[in-house]
Every structure is written in C-alpha cells, then in structure tokens.
C-alpha positions as CSV (number, residue, x, y, z in Angstrom):
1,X,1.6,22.0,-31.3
2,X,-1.2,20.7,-33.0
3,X,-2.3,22.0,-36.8
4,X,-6.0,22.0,-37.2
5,X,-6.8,23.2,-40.5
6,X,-10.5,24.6,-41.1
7,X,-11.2,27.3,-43.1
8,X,-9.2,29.2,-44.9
9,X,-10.3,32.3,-43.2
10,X,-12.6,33.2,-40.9
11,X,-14.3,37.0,-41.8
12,X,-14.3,38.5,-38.5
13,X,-12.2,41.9,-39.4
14,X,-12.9,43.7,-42.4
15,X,-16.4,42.4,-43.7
16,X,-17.0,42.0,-47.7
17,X,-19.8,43.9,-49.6
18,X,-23.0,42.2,-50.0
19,X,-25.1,41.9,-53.7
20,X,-27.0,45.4,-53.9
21,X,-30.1,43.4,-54.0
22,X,-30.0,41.8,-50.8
23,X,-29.9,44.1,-47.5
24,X,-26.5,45.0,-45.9
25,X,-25.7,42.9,-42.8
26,X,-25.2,44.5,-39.8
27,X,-21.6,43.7,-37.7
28,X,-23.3,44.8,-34.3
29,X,-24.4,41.2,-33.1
30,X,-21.0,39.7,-33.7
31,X,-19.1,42.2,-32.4
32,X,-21.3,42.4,-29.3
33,X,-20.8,38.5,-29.5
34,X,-17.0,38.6,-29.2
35,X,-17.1,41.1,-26.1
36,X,-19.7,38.8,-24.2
37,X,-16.8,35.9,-25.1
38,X,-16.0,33.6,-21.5
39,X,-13.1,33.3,-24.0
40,X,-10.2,35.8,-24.7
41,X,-10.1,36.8,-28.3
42,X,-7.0,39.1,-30.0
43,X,-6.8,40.0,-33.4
44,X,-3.9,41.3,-35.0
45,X,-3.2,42.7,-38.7
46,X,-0.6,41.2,-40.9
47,X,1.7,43.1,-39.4
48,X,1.3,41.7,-35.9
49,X,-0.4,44.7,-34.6
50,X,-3.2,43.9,-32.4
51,X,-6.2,45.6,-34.2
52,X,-9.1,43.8,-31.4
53,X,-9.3,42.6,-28.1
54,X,-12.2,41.6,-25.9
55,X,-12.5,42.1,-22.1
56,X,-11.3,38.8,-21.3
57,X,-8.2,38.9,-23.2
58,X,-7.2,42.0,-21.4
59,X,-7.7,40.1,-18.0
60,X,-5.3,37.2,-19.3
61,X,-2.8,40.1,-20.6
62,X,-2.7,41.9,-17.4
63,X,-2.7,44.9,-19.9
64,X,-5.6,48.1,-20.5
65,X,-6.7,48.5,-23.9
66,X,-4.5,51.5,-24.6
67,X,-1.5,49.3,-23.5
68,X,-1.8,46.8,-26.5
69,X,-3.9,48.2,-29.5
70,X,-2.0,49.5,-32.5
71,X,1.2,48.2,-31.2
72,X,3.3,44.8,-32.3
73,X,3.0,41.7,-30.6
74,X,6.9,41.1,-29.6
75,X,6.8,45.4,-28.4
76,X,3.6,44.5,-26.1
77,X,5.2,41.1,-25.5
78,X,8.7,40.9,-25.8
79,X,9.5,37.9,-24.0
80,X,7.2,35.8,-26.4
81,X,9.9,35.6,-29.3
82,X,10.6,31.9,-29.1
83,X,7.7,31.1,-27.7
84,X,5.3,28.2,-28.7
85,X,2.4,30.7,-29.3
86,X,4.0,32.9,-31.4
87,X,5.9,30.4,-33.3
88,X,2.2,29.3,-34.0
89,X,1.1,32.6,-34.9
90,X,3.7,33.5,-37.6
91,X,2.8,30.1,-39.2
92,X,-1.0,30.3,-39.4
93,X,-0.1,34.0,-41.2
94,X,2.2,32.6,-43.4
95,X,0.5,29.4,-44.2
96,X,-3.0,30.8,-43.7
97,X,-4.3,27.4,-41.7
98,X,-5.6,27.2,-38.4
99,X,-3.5,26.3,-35.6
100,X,-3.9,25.2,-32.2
101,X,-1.5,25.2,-29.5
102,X,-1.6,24.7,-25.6
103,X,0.4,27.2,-23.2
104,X,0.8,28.2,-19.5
105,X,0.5,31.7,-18.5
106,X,2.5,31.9,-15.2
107,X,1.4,35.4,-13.5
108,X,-2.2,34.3,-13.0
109,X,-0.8,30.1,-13.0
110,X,-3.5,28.8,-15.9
111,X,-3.5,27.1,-18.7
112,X,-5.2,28.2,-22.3
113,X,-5.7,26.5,-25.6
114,X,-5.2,29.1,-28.2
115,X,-7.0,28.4,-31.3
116,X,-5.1,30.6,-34.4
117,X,-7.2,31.2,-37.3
118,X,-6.7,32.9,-40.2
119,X,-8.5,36.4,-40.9
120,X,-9.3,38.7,-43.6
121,X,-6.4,41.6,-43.1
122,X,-4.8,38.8,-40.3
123,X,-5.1,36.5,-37.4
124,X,-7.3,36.0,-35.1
125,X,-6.6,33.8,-31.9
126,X,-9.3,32.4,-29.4
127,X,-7.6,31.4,-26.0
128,X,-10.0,29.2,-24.2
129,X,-9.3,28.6,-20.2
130,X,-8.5,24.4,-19.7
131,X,-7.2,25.6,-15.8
132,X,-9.9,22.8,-14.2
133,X,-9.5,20.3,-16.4
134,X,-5.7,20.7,-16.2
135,X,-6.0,20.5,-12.5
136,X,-8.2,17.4,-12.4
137,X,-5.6,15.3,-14.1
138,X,-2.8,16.8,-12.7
139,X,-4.4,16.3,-8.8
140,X,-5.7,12.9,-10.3
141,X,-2.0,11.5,-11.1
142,X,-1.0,12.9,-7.5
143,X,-3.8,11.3,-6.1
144,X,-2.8,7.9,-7.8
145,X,0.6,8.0,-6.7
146,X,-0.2,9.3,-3.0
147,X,-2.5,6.2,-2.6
148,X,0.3,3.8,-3.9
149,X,2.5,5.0,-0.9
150,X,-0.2,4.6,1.7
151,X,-0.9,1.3,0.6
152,X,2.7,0.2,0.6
153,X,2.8,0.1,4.3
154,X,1.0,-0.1,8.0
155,X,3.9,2.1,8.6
156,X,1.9,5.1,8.6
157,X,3.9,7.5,10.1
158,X,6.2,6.5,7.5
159,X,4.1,6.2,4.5
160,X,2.8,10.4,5.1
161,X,6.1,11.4,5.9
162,X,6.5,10.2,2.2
163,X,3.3,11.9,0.7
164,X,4.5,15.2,2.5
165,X,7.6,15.2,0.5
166,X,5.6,14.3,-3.2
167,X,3.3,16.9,-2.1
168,X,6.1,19.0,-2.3
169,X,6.3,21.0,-5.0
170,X,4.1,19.1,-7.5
171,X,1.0,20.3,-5.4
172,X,2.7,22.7,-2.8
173,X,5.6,24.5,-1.2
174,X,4.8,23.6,2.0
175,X,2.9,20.5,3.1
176,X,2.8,19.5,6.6
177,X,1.3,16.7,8.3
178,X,-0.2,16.9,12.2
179,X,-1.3,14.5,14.4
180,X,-3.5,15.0,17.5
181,X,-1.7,13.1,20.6
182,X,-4.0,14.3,23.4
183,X,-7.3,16.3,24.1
184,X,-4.9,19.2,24.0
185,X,-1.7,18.5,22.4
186,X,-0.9,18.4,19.2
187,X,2.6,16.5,17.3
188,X,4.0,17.5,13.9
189,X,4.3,14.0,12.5
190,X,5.5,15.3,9.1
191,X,6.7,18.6,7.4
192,X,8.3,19.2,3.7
193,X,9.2,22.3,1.7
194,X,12.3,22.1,-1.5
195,X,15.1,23.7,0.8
196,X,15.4,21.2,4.2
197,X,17.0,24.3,5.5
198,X,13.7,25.9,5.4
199,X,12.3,22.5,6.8
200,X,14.7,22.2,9.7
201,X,13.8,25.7,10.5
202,X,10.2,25.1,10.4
203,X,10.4,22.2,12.9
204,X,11.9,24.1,15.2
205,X,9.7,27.0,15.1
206,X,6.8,24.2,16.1
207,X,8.8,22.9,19.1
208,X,9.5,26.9,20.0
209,X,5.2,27.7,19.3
210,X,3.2,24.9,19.2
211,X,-0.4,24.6,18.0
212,X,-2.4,26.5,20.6
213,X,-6.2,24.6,20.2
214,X,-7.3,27.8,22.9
215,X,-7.1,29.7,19.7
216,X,-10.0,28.2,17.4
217,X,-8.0,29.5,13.6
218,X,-6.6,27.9,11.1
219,X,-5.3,24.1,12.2
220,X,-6.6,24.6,15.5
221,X,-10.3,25.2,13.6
222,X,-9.7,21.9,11.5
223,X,-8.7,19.6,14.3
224,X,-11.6,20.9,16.6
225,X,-14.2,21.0,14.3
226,X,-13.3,18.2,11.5
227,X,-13.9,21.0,9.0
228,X,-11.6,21.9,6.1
229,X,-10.2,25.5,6.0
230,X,-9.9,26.8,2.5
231,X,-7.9,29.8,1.7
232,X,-7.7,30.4,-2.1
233,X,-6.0,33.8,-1.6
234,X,-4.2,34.7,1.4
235,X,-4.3,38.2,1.6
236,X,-2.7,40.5,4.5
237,X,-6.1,41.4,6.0
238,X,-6.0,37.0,6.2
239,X,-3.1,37.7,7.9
240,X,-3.6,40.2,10.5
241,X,-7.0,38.4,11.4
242,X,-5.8,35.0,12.3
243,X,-1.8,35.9,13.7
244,X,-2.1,35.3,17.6
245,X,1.1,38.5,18.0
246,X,3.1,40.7,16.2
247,X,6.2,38.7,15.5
248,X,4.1,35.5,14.5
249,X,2.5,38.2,12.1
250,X,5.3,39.8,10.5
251,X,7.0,35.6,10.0
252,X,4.0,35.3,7.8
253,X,4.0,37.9,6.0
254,X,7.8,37.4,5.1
255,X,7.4,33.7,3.9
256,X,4.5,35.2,1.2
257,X,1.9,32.7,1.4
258,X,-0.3,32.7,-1.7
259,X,-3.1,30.6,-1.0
260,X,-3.4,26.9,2.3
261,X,-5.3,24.7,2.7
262,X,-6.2,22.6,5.6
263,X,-8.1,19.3,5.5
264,X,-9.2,16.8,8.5
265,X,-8.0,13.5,8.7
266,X,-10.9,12.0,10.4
267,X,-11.4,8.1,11.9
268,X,-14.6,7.2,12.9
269,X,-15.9,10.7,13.0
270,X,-12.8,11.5,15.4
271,X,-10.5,14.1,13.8
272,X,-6.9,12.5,14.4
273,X,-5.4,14.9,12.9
274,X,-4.6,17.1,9.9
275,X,-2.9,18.1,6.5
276,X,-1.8,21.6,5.1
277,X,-1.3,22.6,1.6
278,X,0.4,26.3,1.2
279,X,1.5,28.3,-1.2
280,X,4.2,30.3,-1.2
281,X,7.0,31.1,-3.6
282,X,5.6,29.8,-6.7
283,X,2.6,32.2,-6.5
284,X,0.0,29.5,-7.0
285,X,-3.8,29.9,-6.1
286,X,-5.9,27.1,-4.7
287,X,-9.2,26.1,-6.7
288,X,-11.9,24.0,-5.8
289,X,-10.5,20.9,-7.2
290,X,-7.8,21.1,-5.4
291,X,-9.4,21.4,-2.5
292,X,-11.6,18.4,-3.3
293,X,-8.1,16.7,-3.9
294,X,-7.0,17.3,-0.6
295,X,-10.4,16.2,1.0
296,X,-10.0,12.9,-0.7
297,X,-6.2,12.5,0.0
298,X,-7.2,13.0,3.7
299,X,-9.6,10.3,3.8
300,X,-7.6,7.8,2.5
301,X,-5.0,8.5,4.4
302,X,-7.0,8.4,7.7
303,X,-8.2,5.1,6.3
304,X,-4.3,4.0,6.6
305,X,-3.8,5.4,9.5
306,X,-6.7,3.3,11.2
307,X,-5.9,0.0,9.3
308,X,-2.2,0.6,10.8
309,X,-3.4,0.9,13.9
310,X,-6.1,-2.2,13.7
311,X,-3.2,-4.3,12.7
312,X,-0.6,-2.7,15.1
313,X,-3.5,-3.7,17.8
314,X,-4.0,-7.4,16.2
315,X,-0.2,-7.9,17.1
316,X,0.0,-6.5,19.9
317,X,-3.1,-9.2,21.1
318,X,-0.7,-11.9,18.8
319,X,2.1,-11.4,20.9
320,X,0.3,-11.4,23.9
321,X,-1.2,-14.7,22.9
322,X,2.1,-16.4,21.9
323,X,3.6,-14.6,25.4
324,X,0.8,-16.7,27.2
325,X,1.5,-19.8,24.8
326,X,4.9,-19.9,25.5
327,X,5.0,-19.9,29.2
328,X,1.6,-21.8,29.8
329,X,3.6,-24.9,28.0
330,X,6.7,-24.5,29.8
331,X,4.6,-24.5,33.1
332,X,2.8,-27.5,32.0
333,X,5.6,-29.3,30.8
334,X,6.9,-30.1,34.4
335,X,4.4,-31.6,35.7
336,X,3.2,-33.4,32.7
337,X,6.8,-35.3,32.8
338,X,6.4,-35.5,36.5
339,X,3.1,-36.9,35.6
340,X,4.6,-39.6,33.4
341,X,7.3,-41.0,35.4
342,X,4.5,-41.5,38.6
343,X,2.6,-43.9,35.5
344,X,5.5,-45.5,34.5
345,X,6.4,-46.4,38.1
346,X,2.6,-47.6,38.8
347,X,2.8,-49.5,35.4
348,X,5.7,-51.4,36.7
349,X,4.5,-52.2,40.0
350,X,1.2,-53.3,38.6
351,X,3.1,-56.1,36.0
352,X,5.5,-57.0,38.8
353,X,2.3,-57.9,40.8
354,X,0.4,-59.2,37.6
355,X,-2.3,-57.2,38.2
356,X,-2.7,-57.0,34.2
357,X,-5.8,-54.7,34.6
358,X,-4.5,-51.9,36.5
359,X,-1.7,-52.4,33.8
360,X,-3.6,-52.1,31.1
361,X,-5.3,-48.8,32.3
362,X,-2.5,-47.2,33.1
363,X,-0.8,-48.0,29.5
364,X,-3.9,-46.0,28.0
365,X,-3.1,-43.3,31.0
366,X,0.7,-42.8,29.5
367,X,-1.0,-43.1,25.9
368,X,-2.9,-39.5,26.8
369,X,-0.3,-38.4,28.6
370,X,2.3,-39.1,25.8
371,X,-0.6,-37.5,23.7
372,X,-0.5,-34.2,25.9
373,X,2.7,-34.0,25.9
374,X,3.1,-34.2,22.2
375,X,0.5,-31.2,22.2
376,X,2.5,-28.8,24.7
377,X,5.7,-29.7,22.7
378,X,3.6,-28.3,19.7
379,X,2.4,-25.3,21.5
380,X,5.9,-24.2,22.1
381,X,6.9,-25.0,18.6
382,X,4.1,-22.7,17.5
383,X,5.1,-19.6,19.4
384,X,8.6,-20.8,18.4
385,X,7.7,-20.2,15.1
386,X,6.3,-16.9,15.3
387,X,9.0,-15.5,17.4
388,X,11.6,-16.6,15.1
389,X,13.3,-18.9,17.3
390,X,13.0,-22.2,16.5
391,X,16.7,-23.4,16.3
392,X,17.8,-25.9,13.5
393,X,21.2,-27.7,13.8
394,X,23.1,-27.7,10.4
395,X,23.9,-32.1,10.0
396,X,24.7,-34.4,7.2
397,X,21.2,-37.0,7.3
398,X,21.0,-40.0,5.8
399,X,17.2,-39.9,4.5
400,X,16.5,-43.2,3.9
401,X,17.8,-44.3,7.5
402,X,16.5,-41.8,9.4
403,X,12.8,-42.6,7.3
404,X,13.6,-46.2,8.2
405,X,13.8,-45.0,11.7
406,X,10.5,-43.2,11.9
407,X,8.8,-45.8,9.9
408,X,9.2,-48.5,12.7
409,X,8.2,-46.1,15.7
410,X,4.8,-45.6,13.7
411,X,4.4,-49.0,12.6
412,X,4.8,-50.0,16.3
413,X,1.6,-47.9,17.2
414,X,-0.6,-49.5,15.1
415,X,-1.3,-52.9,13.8
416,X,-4.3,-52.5,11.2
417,X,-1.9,-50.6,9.0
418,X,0.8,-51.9,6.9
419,X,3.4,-49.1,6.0
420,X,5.6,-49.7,3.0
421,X,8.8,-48.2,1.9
422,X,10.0,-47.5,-1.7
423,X,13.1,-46.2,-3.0
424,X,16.2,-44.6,-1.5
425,X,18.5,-41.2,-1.5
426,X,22.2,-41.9,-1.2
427,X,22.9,-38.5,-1.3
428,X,22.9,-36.8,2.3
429,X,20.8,-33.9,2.7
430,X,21.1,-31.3,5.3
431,X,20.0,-30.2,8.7
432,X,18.2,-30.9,11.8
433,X,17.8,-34.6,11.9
434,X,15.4,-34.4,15.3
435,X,13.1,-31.8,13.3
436,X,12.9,-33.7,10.1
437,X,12.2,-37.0,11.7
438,X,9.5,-34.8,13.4
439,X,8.1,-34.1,10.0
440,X,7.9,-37.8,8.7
441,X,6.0,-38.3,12.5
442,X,3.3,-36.2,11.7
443,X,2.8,-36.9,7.9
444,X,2.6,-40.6,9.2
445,X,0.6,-39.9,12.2
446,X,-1.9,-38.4,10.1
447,X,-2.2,-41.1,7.6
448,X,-3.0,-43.8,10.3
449,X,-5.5,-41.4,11.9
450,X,-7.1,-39.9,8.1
451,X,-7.3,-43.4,6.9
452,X,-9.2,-45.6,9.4
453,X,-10.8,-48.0,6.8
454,X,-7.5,-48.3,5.0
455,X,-4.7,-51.3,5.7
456,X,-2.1,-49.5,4.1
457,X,0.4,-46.8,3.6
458,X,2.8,-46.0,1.0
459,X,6.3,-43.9,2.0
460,X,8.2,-43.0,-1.6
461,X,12.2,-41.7,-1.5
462,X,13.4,-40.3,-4.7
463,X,16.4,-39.1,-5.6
464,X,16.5,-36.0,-8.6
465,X,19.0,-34.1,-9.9
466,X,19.0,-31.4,-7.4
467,X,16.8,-32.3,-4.4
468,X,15.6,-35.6,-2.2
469,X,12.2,-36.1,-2.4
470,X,10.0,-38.0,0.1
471,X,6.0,-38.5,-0.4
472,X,3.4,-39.9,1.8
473,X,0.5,-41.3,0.6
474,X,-2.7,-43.1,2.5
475,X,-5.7,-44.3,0.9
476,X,-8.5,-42.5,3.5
477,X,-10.7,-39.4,3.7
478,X,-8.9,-37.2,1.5
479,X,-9.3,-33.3,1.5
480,X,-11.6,-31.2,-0.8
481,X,-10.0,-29.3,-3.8
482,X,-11.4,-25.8,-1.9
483,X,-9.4,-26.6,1.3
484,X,-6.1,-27.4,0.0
485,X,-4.8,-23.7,0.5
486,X,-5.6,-24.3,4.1
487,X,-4.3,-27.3,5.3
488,X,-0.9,-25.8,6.3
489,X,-2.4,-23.1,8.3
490,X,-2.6,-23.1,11.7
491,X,-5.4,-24.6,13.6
492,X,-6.7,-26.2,10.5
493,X,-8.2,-29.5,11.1
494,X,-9.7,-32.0,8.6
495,X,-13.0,-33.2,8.0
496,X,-14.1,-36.4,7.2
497,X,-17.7,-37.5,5.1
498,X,-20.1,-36.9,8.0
499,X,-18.5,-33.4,8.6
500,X,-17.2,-34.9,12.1
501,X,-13.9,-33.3,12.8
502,X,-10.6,-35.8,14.0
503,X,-9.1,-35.1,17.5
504,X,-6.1,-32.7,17.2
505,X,-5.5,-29.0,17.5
506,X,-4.4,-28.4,13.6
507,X,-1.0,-27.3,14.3
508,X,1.2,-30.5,12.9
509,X,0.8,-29.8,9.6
510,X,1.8,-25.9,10.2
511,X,4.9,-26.7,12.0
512,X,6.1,-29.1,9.8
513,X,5.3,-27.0,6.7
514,X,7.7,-24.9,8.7
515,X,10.1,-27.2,9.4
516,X,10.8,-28.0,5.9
517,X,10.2,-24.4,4.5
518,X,13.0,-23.1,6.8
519,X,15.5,-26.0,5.7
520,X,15.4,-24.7,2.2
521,X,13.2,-27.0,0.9
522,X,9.1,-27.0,-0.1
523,X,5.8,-29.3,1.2
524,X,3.1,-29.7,-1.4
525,X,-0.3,-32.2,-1.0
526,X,-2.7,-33.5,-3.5
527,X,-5.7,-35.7,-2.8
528,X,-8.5,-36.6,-4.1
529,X,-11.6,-36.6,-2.0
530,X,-12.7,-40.2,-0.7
531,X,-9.8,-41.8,-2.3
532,X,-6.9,-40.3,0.0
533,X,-3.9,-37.9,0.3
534,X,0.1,-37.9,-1.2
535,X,2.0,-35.1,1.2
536,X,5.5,-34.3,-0.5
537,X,8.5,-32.9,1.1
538,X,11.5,-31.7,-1.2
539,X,15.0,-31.2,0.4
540,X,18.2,-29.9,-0.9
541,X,21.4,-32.4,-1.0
542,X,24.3,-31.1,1.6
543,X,27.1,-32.8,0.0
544,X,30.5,-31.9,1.4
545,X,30.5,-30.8,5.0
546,X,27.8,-29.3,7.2
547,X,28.9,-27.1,9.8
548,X,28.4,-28.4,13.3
549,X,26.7,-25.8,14.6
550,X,22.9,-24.8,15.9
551,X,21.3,-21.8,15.4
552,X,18.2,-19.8,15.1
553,X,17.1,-19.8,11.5
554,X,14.5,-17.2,10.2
C-alpha cells in the first residue's frame, strides 16, 4: 500500500458556510459531477457508514442503493476485515492522510486503485478501473515468455505443446492447440487444463468427436476462414446456437465456460491451424487485449511452425545430398583405382621400352588421378562427417615422428620449396595416427599451393604443460582478416591478389578442422594478408595406455 498524502481533507460531505457578503455556493454541479464519475466513488461517516455512493460504485459492489446506505462497511462487507482496503481505510480516518491502495475484485475479475481521502464528517474513497492496463502487462509478460519457448526450438510440435501448458491457468483453463492435417481433417496437436484428468478426458472426447469442418462454428469457422472467433461471454443462448446435438450441448453446459477464444495460426495466408483460449472455472471474461494477445501469440507461433518446417525441409534436401555423396564416391572409387593400376602398368611398360615420353605423360595421368582420388576420399570424409561416422582409432603417436613422416612425403612433391622442422614433443598424444597425418597433409599441401612465390616453409612442435602443439606457417597469399571465420567451412576456397581462385573443392580444411576437433583438441589460423598464413593444431597428451580399439566418435 502506497500513502499519498495531499490535503488534509477534501470538502465533499457537509459543505462550510460562506462570508454573508459573498453569494452562497450551490452543491448541485458537484454532486451532479460525482454521479457522472467513470469512477466509483463511496463515502462513509466516521463511523464507517456509507453516507454516498455513485452509480458506478454500485455496479463494482454488486449491491442497490438501499443494500449499502446507512449501514457499516464490515455489515455490507463482512469478508473485508483484514483486507488491504479496509486496513487503508481505518488509517486514512485515523491519521486523516490520503491513501492509495491497489486491489482485485474477483466476482467481476478487475482490478481498481482506490484513492482514500480524508472528508469533512469522514472518508471518501475513489476506485478507479486499471483492468486494461493490468491486462496489457500481464498478457505482455506471457507473451515474452511464450516467444522464449518458440524460439528455443524447430521442435514445434514440441515448443506449443509447452505454450499450451503456460497458457494454462495464467491466461486460461483450457488452451488447446489444432493442427490442420488435410483439406478435411483436423489433428489435436496440443491440449492443457490444471487437472490431466480433465485433459486425458478431453483427448479422448476428440478421438470419439472430431472437428467436423461441414459445420462452419466455432474452430471449424477459424480454420476455414482464417478469422478469429471472439466470445467475451459465453452465454447459454451461445450455447444452444453453435452445439451440433443434444448431448454435445448439455457437455458444455456442465464444464461452465465463461468466455473462448479462437485465433488462426496462418502461413502464407494458409490457415495451418488454430489456438483456443476458454474460460471456465475461474469465471474470467475475455477483453480486447486479450484477444489482441492471442492474435499476436498466433502469428509468432505460425512463424515457428514455418521456420521448423523450412529447416526440417533444408535437411531433409541435406541428407539427400550426403545420401548421393556417399554412394557417388564409393561408385567412383572402383574404377578410379582400377583406373590407376591400368597407368601404373602402362608407366612400366613404357620405362621398360624407354619410351620416356609416353612415360612422362602418363606420370602427369597418375598425378590427376592420384588427385581425384584424393578428392572422392574427401567426399566420403565429408558425408562421414555429417553422419557422425567417421571412425577414429584410440593410439599412442609419437608427433614428431609421425610429422617427420609427412614432412618427407610433401617435400618429395615439390622441389621449389624448402620445408623446415623445429622443435619436438616427447610426450605421446593420442588417437588416430592415419587421420592426424591426414591433417599435417593438408596444412602442408596448402602451403606449397598458397605460397607459389615463396621457397620456404616453416613446421613448429611445442611441447606445453598440458597439450602438443604443432603450427604451419608459409610465407604466400595470406587470407583477409573478414574471411578468417570462414576458412574452416566447407567449400570455402581462398583467393589470391587477382581474385583468381586455387584449384580445389574447399573441403581440406573442414575435414581436418574435424579431425582435430573430434580428438579433443582445437585448430586456430592467423595471417596476415600478402605476407602468409600460421595454421595451429593443439592436442591433448595420452600418457599411460590408449585403448586398442576403433570407434565412431561424435
């Protein structure tokens, strides 16, 4: 309760006499003034009789005129004894300041502000109507909270199963969620009231008498027509009206529904389907805002519904696409090996005859075929990846040999660059030495093929506290600050001065960001544009024993 003290009294009862010299001031206006009040005004003597009452205040009491003049407060009232209000009242007539306090007055569900101010011979008490603005910030807070949930999910069907059941009973007894499944068939996706028993019951009542769209009332109106159906006060002649038979009639008029309301869910400009709002046992009477509420509740929930479904159809086409992936590579790999060993014959035949230009094509031959192979084995990788099932075997690596190792394969490929190695780990890390020697491939792959004016390329082991470290560095195109947050996506390819992009499909960088990310450890880059590019991969230690086994990790 808040204290607002003003004036010490407020001459409304009882007016004081007027110098004889001046002319006598006629009550009339006011008085005519407090009966045209959109406020409810009572005024009681010091004894807490009610001496005045305006029309209004008589439509809050729920009481005549004869019911509540000349009689105490607590005789008229007397379940008000402890009461906020009242507490308030006996203090502004003891203290004689004004008083305001804030109070809900179930039977018609509203909300007043009664300003209490003191009176000559009493009290007098203004209650002012706050109802709407009440509403808004109550519906406003649901609102908030109802968006949170259909944000925290593409599960839709999930996420209004959840906003049924807060709609229930902050906004509702009954809240029920619809879905439209075919032209003429309709599915109850989602239905809450406080007592599941009465829930339960309700779902089976659907499945016994489903939504009949022939009969163009109530939900059937909204999902034909994409209209709301408002119903601030359901009255029996309501009833009678829209019930399609006698029993469905009588059912309704035992669960005393107070007020519904039904609002579209609607997807471009297709009504999908539906939410209703009813009141029942708490007595409570739809307003405007409410139903302005609901209207907005229903379009943002329709909005989740169709970003579900967008992304539901974006994996669906994913998984089609890796499906293809998958077996296009394992279809190709066959004859691309097939293809190889045919070269490798000819290759041989051609140096046993010394025919040292046939020889030399077909070396650049198994080049592109070593090169296409390399690609399908990164395709399958790829849709490895996504699937979840690209296996890793749990092994004790030395780092520094197995860098040693991969080192000399590159070096062997080309003969303007000079690779260098620094450092060493003599702690073992662990896991899949094939996958991790993979890794170091492409990192060094890419700095022969990012650095073709450069002679030289740095490879750095370093051994911390808790984690092996290995960088790559070149000296060549480098990568734009803006693009860095790319380059371990897939398909992303660099770029070099000219714009002119290098040969490759982009994934190398992906899988081995992969690679490493799934071993426990983490693959950074910096560079610097025109001056080159340091890639480092960070690796936990496996000191003791690794288990000898391969499996599938996620």
């Amino acid at each position: 309760m808040s204290v607002d003290t003003t004036a010490d009294a407020l001459p409304l009862a009882g007016f004081q006499e007027h110098p004889a010299s001046l002319e006598p001031v006629s009550p009339v206006p006011i008085l005519d003034a407090i009966e045209l009040l959109a406020d409810g005004y009572y005024e009681m003597d010091t004894e807490f009789r009610y001496c005045r009452i305006n029309p209004v205040g008589l439509r809050i009491a729920g009481k005549t005129a004869d019911e509540i003049l000349g009689k105490h407060v607590l005789e008229v009232f007397p379940d008000i004894a402890e009461s906020a209000i009242h507490q308030a009242t006996v203090q502004v007539m003891e203290t004689r300041e004004a008083a305001s306090v804030e109070t809900y007055y179930p039977p018609h569900h509203r909300w007043y502000v009664n300003s209490i101010y003191p009176v000559t011979g009493g009290i007098a008490v203004f209650s002012h109507d706050i109802t709407e603005r009440k509403l808004l910030a109550h519906n406003l807070a649901f609102l908030a909270e109802a968006s949170k949930i259909l944000s925290s999910s593409l599960d839709y069907q999930h996420t209004l199963r959840t906003v049924a059941q807060l709609a229930v009973p902050r906004i509702a007894d009954w809240c029920a969620v619809d879905m439209r499944t075919g032209p003429r068939t309709v599915e109850l996706l989602a239905i809450a009231h406080v007592d599941p028993e009465k829930t339960r019951w309700a779902e089976e009542l659907r499945q016994r008498d489903p939504v009949d769209l022939e009969r163009p009332v109530g939900l059937a109106k909204v999902l034909l027509t994409g209209q709301p159906e408002f119903y601030p006060e359901i009255t029996d002649a309501l009833l009678v009206a829209t019930a399609k038979d006698e029993r469905t009639l009588e059912l309704a008029r035992s669960l005393g529904f107070s007020s519904a309301m039904i609002v579209p869910l609607v997807a471009h400009e297709t009504t999908i389907g539906a939410i209703t709002f009813v009141a029942a046992e708490s007595g409570r009477h739809y307003a405007a805002a409410d139903l302005r509420m609901a209207e907005e509740l229903a379009s943002r929930a329709a909005l989740a519904i169709q970003n579900s479904r967008l992304y539901g159809a974006s994996q669906q086409a994913v998984a089609v696409r890796d499906d293809f992936i998958s077996a296009a590579s394992h279809e190709l790999r066959t004859p691309v090996t097939s293809l190889k060993i045919y070269t490798q014959v000819l290759q041989r035949q051609a140096e046993r005859r010394g025919d040292e230009h046939t020889g030399g094509q077909l070396r650049k031959m198994q080049a592109q075929i070593d090169r296409l192979a390399v690609l399908i084995g990164d395709l399958l990788d790829v849709s490895k990846i996504e699937a979840g099932k690209l296996e890793l075997r749990h092994e004790l690596i030395d780092l520094r040999r197995l860098t040693d190792e991969v080192v000399e394969a590159i070096q062997a490929t080309t003969t303007k660059h000079q690779i260098v190695v620094e450092g060493t780990v003599s702690r073992p890390v662990v896991g899949d030495g094939e996958r991790l020697g993979q890794v170091l491939t492409n990192l060094l792959t890419n700095a022969v093929k990012y650095s073709p004016q450069a002679d030289r390329i740095g490879v750095r082991l370093v051994e911390t506290a808790g984690r092996a470290i290995v960088e790559v560095e070149d000296f060549g195109i480098g990568i734009e600050p803006e693009h860095l947050d790319q380059i371990f996506d897939r398909f992303y390819r660099v770029t070099s001065e000219d714009e002119k992009t290098f040969p490759g499909l982009g994934m190398g960088l992906y899988i081995s960001h992969e690679i490493v990310r799934r071993h426990g450890g983490m693959m950074e880059v910096t560079s610097v544009k025109g001056s080159g590019t340091v890639f480092r991969v960070t690796l936990p230690y496996g000191d003791g024993m690794a288990p000898d086994r391969s499996e599938g990790i996620q």
